[in-house]
Backbone of each chain as nested JSON, in Angstrom:
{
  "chains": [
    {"id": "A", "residues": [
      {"number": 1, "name": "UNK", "atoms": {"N": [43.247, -42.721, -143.258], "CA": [43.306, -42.389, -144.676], "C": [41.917, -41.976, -145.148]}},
      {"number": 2, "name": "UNK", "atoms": {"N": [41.839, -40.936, -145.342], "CA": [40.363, -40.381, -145.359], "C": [40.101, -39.91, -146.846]}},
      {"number": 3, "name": "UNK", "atoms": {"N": [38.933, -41.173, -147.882], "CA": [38.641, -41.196, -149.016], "C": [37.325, -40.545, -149.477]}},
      {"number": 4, "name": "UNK", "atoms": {"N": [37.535, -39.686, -150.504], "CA": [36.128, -39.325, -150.815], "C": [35.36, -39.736, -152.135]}},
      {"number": 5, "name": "UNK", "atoms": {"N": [34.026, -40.962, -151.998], "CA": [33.562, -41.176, -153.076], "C": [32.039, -40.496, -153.616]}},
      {"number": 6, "name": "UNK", "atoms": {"N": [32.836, -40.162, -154.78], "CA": [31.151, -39.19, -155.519], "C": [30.01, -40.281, -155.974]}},
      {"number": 7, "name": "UNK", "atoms": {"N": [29.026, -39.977, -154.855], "CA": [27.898, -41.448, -155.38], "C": [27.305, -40.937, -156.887]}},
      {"number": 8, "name": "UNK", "atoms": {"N": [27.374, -39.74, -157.599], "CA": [26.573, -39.844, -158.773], "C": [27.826, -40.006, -159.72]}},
      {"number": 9, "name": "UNK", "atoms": {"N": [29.049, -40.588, -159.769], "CA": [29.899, -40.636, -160.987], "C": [29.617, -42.638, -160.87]}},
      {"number": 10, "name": "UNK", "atoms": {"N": [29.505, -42.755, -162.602], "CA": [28.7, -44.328, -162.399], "C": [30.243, -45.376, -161.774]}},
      {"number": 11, "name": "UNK", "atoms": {"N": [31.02, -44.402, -161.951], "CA": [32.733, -45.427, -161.989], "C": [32.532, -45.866, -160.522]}},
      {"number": 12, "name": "UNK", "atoms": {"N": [32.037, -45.051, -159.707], "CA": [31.791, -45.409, -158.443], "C": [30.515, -47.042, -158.218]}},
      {"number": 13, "name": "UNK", "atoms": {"N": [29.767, -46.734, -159.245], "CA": [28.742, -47.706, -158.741], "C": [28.876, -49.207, -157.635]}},
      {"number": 14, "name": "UNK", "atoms": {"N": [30.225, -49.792, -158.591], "CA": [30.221, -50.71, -157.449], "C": [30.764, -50.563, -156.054]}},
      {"number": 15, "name": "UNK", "atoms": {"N": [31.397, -49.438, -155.178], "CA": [31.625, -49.127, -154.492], "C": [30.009, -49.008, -153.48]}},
      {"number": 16, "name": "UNK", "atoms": {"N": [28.954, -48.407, -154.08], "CA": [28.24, -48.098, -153.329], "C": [27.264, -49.489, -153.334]}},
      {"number": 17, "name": "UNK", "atoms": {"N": [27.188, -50.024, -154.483], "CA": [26.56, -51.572, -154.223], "C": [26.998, -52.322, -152.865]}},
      {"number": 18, "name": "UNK", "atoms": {"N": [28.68, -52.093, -153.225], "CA": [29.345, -53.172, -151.729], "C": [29.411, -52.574, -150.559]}},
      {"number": 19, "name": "UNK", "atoms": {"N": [28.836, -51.381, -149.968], "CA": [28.464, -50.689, -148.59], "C": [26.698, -50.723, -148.951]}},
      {"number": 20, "name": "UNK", "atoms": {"N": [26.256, -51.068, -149.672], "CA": [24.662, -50.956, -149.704], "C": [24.539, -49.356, -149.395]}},
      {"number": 21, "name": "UNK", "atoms": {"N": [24.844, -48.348, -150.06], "CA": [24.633, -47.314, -149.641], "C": [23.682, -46.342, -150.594]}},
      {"number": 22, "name": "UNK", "atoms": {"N": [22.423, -45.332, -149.355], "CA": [21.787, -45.277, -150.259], "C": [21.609, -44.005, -150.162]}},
      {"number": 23, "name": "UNK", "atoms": {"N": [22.155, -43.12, -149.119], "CA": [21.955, -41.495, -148.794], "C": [23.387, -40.915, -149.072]}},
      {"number": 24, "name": "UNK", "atoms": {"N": [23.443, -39.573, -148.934], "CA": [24.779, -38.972, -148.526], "C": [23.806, -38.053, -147.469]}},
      {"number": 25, "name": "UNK", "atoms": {"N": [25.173, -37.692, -146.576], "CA": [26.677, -37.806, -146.327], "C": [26.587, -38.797, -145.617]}},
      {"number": 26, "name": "UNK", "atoms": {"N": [27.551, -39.582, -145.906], "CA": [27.841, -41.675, -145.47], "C": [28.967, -41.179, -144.865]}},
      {"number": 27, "name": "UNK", "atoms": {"N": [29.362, -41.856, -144.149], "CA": [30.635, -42.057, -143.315], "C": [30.881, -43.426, -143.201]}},
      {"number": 28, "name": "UNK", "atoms": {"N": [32.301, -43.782, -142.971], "CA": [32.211, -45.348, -142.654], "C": [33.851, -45.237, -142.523]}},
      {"number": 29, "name": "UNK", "atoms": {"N": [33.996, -45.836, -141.349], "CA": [35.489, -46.1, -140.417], "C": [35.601, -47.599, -140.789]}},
      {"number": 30, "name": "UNK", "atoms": {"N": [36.772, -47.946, -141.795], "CA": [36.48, -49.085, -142.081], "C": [38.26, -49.504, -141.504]}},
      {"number": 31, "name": "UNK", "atoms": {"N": [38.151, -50.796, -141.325], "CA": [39.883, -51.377, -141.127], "C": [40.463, -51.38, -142.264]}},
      {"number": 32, "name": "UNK", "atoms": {"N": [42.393, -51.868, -142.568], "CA": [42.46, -51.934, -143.478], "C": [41.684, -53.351, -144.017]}},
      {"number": 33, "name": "UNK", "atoms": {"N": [41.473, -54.254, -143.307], "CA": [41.18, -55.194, -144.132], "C": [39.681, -54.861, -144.743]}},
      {"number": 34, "name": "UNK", "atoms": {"N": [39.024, -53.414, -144.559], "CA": [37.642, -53.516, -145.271], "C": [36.785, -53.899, -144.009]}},
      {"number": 35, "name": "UNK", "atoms": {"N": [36.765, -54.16, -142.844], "CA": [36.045, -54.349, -141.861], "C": [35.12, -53.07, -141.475]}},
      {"number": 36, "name": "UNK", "atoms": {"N": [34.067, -52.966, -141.327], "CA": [33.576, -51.444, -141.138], "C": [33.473, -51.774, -139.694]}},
      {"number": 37, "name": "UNK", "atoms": {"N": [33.952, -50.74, -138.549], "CA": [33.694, -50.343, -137.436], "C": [32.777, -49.2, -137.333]}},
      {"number": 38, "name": "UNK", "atoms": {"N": [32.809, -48.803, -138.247], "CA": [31.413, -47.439, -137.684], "C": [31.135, -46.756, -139.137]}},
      {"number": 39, "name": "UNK", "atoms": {"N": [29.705, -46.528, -138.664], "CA": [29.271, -45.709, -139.998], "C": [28.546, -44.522, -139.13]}},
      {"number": 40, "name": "UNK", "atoms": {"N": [27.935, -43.221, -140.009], "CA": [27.524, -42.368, -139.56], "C": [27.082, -41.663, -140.642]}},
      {"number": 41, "name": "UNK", "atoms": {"N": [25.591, -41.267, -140.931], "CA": [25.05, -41.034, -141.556], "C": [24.616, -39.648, -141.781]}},
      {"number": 42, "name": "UNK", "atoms": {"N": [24.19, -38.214, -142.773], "CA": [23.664, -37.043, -142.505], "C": [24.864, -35.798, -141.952]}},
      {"number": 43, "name": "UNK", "atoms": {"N": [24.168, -34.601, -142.194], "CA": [25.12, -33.385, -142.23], "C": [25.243, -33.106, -140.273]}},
      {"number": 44, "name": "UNK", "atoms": {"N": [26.749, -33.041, -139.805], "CA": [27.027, -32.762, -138.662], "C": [27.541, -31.518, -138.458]}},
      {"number": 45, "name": "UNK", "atoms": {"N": [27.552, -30.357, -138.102], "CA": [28.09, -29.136, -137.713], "C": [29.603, -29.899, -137.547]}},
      {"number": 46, "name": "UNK", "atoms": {"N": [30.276, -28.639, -138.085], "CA": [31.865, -29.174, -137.546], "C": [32.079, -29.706, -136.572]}},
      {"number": 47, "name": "UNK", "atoms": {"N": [31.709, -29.098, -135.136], "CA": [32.286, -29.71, -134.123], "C": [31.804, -30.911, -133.71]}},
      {"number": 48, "name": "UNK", "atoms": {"N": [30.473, -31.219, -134.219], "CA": [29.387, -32.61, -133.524], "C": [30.532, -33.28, -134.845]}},
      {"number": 49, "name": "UNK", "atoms": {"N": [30.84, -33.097, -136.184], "CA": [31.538, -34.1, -137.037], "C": [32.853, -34.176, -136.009]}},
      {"number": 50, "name": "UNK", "atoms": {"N": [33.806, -33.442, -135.901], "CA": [34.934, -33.959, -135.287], "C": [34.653, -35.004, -134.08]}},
      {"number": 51, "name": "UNK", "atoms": {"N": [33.796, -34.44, -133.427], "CA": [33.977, -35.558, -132.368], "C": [32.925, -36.654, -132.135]}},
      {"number": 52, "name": "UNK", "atoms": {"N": [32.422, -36.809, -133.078], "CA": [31.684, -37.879, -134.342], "C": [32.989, -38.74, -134.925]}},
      {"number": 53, "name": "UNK", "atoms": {"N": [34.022, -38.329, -135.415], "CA": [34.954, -38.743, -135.823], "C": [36.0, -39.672, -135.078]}},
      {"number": 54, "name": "UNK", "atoms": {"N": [36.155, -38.533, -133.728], "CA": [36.638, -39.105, -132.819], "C": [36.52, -40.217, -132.26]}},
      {"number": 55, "name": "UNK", "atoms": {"N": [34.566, -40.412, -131.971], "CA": [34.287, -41.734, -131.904], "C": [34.025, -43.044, -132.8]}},
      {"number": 56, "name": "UNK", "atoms": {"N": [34.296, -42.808, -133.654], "CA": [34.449, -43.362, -134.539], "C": [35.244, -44.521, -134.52]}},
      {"number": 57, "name": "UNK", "atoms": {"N": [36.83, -43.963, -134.226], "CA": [38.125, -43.997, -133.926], "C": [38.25, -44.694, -132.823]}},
      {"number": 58, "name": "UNK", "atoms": {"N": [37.396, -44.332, -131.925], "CA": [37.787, -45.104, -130.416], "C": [36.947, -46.348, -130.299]}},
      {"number": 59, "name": "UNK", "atoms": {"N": [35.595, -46.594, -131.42], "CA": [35.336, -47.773, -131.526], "C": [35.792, -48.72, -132.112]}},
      {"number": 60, "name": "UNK", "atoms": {"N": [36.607, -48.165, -133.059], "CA": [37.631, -49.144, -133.874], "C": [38.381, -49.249, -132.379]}},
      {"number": 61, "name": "UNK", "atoms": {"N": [38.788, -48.56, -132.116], "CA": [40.407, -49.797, -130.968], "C": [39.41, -50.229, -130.395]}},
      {"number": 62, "name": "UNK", "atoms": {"N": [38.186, -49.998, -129.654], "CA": [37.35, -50.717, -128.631], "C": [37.25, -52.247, -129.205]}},
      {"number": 63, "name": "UNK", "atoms": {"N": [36.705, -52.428, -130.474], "CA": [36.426, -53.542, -130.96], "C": [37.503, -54.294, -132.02]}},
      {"number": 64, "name": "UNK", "atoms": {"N": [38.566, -53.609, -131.666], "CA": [40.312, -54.139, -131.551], "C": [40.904, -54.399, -130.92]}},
      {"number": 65, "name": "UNK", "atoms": {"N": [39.735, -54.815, -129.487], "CA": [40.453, -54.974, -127.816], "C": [41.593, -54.319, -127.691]}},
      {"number": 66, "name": "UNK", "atoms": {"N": [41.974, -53.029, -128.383], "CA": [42.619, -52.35, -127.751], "C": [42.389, -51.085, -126.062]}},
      {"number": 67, "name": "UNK", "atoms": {"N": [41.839, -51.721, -125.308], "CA": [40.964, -50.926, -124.694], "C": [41.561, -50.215, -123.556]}},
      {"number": 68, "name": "UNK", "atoms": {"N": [42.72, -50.113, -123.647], "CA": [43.575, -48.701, -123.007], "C": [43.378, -47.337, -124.022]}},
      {"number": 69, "name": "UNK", "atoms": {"N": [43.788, -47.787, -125.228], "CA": [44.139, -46.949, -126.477], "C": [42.422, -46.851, -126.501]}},
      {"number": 70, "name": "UNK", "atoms": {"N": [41.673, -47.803, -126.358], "CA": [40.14, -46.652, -126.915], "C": [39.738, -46.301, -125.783]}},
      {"number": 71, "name": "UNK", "atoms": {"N": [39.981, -46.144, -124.156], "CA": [39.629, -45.581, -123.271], "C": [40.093, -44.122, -123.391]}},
      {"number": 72, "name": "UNK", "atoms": {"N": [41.251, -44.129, -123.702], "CA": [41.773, -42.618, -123.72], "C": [41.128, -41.632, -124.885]}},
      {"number": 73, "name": "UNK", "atoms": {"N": [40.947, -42.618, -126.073], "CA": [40.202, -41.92, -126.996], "C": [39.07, -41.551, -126.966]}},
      {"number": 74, "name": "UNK", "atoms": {"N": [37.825, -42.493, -126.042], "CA": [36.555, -41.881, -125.439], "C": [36.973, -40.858, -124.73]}},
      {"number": 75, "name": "UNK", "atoms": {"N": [38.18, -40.633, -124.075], "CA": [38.17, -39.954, -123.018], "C": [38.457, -38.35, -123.95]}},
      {"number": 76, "name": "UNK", "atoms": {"N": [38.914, -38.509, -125.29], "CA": [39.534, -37.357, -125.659], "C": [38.099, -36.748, -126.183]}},
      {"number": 77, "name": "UNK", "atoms": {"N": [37.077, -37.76, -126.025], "CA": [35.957, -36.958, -126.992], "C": [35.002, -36.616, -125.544]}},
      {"number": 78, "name": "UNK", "atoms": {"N": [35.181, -36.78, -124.431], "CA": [35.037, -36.385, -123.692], "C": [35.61, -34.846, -122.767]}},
      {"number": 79, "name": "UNK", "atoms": {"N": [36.651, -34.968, -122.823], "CA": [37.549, -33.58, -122.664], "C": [36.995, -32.404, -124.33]}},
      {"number": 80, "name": "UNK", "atoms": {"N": [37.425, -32.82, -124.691], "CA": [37.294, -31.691, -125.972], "C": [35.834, -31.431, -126.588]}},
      {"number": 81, "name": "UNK", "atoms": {"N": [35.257, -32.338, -126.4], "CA": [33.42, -32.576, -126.877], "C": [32.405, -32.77, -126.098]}},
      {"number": 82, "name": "UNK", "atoms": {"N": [32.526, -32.012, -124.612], "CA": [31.282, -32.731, -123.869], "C": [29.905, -32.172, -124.212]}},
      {"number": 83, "name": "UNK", "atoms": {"N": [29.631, -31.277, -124.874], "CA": [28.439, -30.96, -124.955], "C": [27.82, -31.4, -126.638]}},
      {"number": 84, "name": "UNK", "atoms": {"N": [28.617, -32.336, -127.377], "CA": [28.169, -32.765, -128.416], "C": [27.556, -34.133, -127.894]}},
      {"number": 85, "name": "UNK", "atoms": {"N": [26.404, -34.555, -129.196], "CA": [25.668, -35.937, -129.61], "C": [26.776, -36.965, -129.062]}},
      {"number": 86, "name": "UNK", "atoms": {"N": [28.092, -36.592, -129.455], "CA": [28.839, -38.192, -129.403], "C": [29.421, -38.132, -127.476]}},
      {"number": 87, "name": "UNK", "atoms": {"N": [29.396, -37.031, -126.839], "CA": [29.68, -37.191, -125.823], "C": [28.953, -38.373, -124.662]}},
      {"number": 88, "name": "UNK", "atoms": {"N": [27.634, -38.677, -124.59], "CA": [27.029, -39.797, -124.063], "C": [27.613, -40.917, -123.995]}},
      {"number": 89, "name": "UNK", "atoms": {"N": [27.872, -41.23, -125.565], "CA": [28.385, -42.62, -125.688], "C": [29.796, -42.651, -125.425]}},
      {"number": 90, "name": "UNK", "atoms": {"N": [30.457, -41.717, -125.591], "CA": [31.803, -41.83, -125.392], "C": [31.876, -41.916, -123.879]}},
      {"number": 91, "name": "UNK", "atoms": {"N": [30.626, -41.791, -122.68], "CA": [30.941, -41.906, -121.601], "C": [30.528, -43.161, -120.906]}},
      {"number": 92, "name": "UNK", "atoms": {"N": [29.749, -43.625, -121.852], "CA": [29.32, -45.048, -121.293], "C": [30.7, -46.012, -121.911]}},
      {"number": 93, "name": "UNK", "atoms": {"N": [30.852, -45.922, -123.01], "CA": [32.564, -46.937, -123.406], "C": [33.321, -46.755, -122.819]}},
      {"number": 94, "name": "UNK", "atoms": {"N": [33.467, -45.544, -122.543], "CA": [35.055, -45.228, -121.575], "C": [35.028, -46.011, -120.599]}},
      {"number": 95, "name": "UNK", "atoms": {"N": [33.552, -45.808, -119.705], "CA": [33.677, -46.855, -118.576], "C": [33.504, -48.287, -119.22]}},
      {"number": 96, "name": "UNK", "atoms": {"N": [33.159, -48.711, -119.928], "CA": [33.348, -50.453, -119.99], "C": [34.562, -50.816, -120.586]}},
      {"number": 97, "name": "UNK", "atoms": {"N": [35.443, -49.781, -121.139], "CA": [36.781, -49.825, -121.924], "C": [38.205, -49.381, -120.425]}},
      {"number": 98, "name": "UNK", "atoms": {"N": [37.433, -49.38, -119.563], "CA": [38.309, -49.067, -118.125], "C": [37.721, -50.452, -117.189]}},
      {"number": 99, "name": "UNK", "atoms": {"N": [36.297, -50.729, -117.079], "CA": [36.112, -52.061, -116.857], "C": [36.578, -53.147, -116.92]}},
      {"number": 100, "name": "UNK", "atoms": {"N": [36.973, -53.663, -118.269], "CA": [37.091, -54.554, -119.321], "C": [38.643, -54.42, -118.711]}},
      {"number": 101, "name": "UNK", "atoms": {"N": [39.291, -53.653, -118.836], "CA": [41.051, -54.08, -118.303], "C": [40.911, -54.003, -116.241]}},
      {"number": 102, "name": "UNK", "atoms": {"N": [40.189, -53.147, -115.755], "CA": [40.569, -53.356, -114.295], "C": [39.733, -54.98, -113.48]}},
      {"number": 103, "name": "UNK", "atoms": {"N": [38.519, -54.943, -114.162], "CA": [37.473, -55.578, -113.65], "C": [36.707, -55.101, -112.509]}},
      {"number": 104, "name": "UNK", "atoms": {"N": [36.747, -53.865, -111.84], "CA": [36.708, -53.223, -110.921], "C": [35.143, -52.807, -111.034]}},
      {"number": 105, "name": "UNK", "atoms": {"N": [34.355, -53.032, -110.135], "CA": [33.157, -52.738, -110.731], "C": [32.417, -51.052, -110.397]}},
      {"number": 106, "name": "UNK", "atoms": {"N": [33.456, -50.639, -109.201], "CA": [32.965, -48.914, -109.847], "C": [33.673, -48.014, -110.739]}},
      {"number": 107, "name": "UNK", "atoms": {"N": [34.928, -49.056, -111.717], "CA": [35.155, -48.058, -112.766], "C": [33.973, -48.328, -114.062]}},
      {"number": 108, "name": "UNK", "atoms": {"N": [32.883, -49.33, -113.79], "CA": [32.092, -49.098, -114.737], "C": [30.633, -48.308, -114.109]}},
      {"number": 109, "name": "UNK", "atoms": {"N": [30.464, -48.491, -112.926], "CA": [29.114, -48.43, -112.281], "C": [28.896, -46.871, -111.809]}},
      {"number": 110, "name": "UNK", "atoms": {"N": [30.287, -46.569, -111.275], "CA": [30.612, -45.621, -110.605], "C": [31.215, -44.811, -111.706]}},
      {"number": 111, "name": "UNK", "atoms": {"N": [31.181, -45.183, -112.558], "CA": [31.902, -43.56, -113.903], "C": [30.315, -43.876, -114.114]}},
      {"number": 112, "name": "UNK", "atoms": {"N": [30.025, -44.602, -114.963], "CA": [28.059, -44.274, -115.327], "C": [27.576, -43.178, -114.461]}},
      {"number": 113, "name": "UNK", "atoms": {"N": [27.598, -43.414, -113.279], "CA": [26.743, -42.521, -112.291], "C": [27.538, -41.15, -112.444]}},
      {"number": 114, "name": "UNK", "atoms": {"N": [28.843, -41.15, -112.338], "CA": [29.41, -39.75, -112.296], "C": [29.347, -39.225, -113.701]}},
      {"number": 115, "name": "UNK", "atoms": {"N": [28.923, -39.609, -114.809], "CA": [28.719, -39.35, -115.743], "C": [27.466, -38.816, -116.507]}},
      {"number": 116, "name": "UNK", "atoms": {"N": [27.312, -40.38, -116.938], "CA": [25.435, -40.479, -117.595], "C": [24.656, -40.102, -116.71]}},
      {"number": 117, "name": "UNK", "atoms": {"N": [24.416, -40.189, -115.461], "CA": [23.642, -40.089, -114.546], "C": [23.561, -38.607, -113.942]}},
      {"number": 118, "name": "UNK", "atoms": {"N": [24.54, -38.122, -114.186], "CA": [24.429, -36.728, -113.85], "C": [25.025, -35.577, -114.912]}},
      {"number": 119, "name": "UNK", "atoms": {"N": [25.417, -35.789, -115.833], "CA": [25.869, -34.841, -116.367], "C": [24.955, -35.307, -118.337]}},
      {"number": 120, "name": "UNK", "atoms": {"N": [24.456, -36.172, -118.487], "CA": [24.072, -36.73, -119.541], "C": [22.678, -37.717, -118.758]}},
      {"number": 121, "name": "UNK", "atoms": {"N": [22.009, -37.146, -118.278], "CA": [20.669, -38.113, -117.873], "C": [19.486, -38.498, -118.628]}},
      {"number": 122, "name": "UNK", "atoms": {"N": [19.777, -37.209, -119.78], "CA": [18.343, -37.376, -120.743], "C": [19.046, -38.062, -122.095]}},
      {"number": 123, "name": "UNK", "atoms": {"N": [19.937, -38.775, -122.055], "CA": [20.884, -39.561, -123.543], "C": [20.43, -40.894, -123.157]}},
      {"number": 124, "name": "UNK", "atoms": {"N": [20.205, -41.77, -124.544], "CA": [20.145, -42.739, -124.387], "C": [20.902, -43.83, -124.222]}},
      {"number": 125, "name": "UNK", "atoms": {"N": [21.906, -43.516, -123.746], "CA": [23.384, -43.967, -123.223], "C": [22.893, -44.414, -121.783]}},
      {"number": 126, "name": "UNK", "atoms": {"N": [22.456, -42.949, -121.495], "CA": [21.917, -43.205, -119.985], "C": [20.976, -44.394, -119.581]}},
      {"number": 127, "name": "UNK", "atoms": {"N": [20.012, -44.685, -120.454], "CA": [19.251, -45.742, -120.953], "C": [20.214, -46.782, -120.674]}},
      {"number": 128, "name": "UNK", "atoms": {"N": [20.548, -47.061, -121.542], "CA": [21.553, -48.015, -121.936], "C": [21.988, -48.365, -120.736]}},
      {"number": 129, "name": "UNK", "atoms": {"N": [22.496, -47.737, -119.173], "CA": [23.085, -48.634, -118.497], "C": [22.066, -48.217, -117.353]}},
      {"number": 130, "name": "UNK", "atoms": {"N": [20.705, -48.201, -117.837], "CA": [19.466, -48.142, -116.678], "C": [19.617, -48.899, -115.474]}},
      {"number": 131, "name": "UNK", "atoms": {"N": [19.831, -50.287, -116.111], "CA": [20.055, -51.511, -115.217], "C": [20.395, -51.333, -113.754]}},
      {"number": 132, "name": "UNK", "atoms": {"N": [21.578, -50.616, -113.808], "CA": [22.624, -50.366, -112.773], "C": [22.333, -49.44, -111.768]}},
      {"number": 133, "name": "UNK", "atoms": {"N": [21.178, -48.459, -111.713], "CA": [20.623, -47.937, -111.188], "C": [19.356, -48.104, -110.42]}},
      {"number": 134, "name": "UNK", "atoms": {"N": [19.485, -47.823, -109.101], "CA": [18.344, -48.013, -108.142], "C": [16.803, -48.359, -108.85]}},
      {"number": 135, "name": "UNK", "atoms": {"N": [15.95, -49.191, -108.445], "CA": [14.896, -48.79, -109.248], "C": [13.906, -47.487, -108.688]}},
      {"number": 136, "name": "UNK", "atoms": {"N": [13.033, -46.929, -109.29], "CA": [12.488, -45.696, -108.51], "C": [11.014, -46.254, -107.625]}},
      {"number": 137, "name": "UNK", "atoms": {"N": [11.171, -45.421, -106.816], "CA": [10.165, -45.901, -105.447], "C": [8.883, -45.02, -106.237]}},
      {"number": 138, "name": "UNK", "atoms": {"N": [7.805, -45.936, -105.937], "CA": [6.56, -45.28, -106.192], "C": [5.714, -44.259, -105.36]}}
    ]},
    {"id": "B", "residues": [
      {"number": 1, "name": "UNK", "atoms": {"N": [40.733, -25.392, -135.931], "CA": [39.74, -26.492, -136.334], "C": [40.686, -27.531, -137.479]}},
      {"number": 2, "name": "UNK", "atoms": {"N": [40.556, -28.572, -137.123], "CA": [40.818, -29.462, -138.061], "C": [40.301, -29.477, -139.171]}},
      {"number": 3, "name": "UNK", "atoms": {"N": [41.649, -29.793, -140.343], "CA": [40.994, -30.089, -141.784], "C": [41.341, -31.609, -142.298]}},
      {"number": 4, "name": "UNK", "atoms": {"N": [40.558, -31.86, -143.178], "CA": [40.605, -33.663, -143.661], "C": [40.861, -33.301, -145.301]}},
      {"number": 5, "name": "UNK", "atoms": {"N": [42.613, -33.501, -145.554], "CA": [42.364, -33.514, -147.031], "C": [42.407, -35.037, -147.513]}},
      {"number": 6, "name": "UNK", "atoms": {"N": [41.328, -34.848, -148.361], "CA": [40.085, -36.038, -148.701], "C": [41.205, -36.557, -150.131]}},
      {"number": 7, "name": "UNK", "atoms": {"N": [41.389, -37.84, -149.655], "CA": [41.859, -38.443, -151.11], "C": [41.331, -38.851, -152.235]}},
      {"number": 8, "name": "UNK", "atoms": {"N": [40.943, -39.009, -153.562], "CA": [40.351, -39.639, -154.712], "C": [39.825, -40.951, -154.476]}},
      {"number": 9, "name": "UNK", "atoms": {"N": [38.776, -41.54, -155.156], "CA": [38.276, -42.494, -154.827], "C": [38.697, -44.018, -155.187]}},
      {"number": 10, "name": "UNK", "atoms": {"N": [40.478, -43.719, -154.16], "CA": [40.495, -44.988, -154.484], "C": [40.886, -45.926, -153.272]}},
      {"number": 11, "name": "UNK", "atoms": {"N": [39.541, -46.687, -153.222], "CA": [39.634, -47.191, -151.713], "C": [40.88, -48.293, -151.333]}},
      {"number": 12, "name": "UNK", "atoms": {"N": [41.144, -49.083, -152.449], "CA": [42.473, -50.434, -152.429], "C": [43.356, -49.704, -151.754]}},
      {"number": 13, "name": "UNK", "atoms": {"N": [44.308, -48.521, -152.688], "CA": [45.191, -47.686, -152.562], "C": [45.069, -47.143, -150.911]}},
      {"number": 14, "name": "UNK", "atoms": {"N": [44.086, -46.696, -150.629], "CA": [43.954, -46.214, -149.136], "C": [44.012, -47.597, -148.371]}},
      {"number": 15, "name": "UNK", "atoms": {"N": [42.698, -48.609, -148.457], "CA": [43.392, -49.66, -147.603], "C": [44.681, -49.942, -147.561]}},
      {"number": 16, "name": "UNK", "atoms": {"N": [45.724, -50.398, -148.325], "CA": [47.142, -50.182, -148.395], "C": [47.534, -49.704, -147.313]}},
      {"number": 17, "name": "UNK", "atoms": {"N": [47.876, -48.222, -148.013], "CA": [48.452, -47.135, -147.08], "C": [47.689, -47.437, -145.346]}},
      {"number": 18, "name": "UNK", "atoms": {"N": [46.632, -47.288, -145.016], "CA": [46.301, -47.589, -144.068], "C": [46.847, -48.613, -143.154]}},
      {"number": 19, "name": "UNK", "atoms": {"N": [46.893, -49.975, -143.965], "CA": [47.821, -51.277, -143.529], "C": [49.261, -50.721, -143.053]}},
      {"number": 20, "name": "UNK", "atoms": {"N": [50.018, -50.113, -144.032], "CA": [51.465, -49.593, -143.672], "C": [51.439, -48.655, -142.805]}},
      {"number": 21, "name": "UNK", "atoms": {"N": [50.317, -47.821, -142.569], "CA": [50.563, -46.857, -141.117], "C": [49.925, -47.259, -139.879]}},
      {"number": 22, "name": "UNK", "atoms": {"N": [49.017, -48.722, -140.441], "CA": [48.602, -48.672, -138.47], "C": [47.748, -47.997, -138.364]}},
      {"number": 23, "name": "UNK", "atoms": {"N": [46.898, -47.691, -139.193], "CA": [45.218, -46.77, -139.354], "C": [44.26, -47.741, -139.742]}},
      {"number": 24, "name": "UNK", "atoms": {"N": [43.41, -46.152, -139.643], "CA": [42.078, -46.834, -140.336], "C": [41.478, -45.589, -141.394]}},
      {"number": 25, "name": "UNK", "atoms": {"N": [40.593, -46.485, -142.308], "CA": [40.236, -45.49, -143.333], "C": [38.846, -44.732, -143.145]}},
      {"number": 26, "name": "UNK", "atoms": {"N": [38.655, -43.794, -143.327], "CA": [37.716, -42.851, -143.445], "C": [37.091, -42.692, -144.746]}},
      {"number": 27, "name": "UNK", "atoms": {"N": [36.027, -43.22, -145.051], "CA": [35.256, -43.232, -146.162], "C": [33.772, -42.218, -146.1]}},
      {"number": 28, "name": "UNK", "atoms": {"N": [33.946, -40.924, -147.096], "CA": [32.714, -40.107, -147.228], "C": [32.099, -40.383, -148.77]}},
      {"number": 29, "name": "UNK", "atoms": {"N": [31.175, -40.721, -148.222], "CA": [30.104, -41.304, -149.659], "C": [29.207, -39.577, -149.817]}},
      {"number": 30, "name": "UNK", "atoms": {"N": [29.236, -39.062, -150.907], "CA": [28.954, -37.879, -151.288], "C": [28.295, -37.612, -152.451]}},
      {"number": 31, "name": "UNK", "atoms": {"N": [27.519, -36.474, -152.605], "CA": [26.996, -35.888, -153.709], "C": [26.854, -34.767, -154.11]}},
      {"number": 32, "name": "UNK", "atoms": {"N": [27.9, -34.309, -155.049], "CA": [27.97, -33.061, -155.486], "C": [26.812, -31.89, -154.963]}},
      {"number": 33, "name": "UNK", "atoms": {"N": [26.878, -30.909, -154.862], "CA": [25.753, -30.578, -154.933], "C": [25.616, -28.934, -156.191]}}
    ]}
  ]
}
């Protein structure tokens, strides 16, 4: 259900008090109960917004332990968005959202590498699962 | 390309609806320009 609030009409004010919000363009993927799963801040080109959006979406089921339903949804911002901002991260969740149900440790170790590691090496996603990777010989 | 028609600012009303479909809400905080 996708709402749009005008931060300079004052009727709004307490709306933006209760997100503490202090820029536009705000984004915020909230549950119904008002839970925010994701915010996203600043102007995105259409396609980096859609699949900005996308992930959005797949962190809500991620952190709804729905994690079939948000594997496929990383996976859709992966198929349709790989060369956008949100593609990185959508490749590091996918694998811990395929993890997390197999327990299998190269659907997390082994998608990283076929992924972040080679197709996304300079994202800080890639960072993010440094760990798991060889350390480098001097 | 996808379009988002953006509802009025009323967030209760959307939580609601959201509850009855099994969603989630999309909130754009904005300023005329």
């Amino acid at each position: 259900m996708p709402v749009q609030i005008d931060t300079t009409d004052e009727a709004n004010a307490p709306l933006v008090e209760r997100f503490r919000q202090i820029w536009t363009p705000d984004l915020r993927v909230l549950g119904p109960d008002g839970f925010e799963y994701d915010a996203w801040q600043g102007y995105w080109p259409p396609a980096e917004f859609t699949a900005r959006l996308l992930l959005g979406r797949a962190r809500a089921l991620a952190r709804q332990h729905r994690d079939l339903d948000a594997e496929l949804a990383y996976d859709e911002v992966l198929r349709r968005f790989p060369r956008t901002y949100a593609a990185p991260e959508a490749a590091y969740w996918r694998a811990v959202c395929r993890y997390r149900r197999t327990h299998r440790p190269d659907d997390l170790i082994g998608r990283w590498k076929r992924t972040l590691q080679t197709r996304y090496p300079d994202s800080q996603w890639r960072t993010a699962q440094s760990w798991s990777e060889p350390p480098l010989r001097e | 390309m996808e379009t988002i028609s953006w509802r009025p600012a009323d967030l209760d009303a959307a939580r609601q609806e959201a509850e009855q479909a099994g969603t989630l809400v999309l909130v754009d905080f904005f300023s005329p320009t």
